[in-house]
N, C-alpha and C positions, 0 to 999 in steps of 0.2 A: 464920488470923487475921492481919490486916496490923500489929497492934499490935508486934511483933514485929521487922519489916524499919527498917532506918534508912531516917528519910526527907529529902529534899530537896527546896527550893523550885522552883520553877520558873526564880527569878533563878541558880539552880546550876546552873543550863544553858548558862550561855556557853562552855565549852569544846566543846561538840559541831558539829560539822562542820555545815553549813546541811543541812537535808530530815532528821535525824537523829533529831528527836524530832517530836511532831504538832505542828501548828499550833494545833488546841483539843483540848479535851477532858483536860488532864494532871491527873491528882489530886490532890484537895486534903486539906483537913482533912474533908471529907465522906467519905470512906472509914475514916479510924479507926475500928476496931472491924468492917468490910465485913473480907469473905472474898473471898479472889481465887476468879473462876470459872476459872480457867487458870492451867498452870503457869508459874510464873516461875522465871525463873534469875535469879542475883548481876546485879545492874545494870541492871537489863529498865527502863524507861522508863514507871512505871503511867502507866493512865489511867481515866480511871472506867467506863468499859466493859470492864474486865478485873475485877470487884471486882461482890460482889451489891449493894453500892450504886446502881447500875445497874439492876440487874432491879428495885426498889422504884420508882426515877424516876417511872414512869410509874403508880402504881397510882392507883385512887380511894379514898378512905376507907370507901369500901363492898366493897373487896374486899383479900385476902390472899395471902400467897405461900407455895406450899407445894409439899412436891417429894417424888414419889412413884415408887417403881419399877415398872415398866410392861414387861408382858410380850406382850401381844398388842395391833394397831397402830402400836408404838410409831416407826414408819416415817414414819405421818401426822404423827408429833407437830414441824411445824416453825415454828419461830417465828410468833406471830402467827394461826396458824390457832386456831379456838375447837371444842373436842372435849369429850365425854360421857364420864364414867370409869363404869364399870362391875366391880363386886367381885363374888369366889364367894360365898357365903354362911360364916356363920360356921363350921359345922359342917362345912364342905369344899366339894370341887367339888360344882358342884348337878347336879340332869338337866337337860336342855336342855326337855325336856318337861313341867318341874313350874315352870319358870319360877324357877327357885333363885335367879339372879344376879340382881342389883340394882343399877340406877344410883346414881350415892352424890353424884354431880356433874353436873353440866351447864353447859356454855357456859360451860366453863375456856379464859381464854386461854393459852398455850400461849408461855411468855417463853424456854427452854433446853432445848434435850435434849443429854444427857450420857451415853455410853456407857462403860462402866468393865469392867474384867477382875477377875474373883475371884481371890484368892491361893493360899488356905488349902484342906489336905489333901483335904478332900470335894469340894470347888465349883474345884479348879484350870483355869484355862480356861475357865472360865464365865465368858458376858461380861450386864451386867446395863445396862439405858436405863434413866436416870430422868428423869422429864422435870419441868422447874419449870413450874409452874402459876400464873396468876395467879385465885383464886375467889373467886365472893361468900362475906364475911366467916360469913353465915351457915351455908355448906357445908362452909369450912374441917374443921373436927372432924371429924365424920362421914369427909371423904375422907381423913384423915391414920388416923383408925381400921382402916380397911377396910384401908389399906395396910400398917398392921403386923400383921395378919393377913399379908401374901401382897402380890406384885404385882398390881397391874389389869390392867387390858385399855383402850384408848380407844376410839371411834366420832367418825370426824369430824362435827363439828354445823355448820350453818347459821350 
């Protein structure tokens, strides 16, 4: 939560060396309350593409942003491609033969993937991709359901 870092204007930048900071893009009061998608260290130079204020920029008011852990595909999942989420059934993995899985989404654009390492005594080593989604507002629920069940799976779509 950026609430938290001190922050500086942009005119607090004359001590920096010329090429030092960007030319655009520096963050402003739009990021209050954004979450940095990236580590930052003491000093780091935001900008608004560092901050999920950024992954919003672009949505329509008919779609949402949601972020789900994905275990099979999760390779396609690269910015900007549009992919199908697909869940086991509630009750567990399905057969492949009874048609168990279920699409839960379709024609998620695809804003982040984020790969992360587990810590803790059972899952040490285990590394986990979640990737942020942008969906129609109507799908949202449904795909955030499925995923706390379990991770998904994706299918690249059209």
């Amino acid at each position: 939560d950026l609430h938290s870092f001190p922050t500086r204007r942009s005119s607090d930048l004359g001590n920096l060396s010329a090429g030092a900071a960007p030319e655009e893009g520096l963050a402003g009061d739009e990021v209050v309350g954004a979450r940095a998608i990236i580590a930052l260290q003491a000093g780091t130079v935001l900008t608004t593409s560092m901050t999920s204020a950024a992954l919003a920029a672009d949505l329509s008011p008919a779609e949402r942003v949601v972020q789900v852990p994905v275990d099979v595909g999760a390779e396609l999942a690269v910015p900007g491609a549009r992919v199908d989420l697909v869940a086991p059934p509630a009750g567990g993995v399905g057969d492949p033969g009874t048609g168990g899985d279920a699409v839960v989404g379709s024609g998620a654009r695809v804003l982040l993937r984020q790969t992360e390492e587990t810590d803790n005594s059972w899952t040490s080593g285990t590394k986990v991709t979640f990737i942020t989604l942008a969906v129609p507002a109507e799908q949202a629920t449904l795909i955030v359901a499925a995923a706390a069940r379990g991770s998904l799976g994706i299918i690249l779509s059209p």
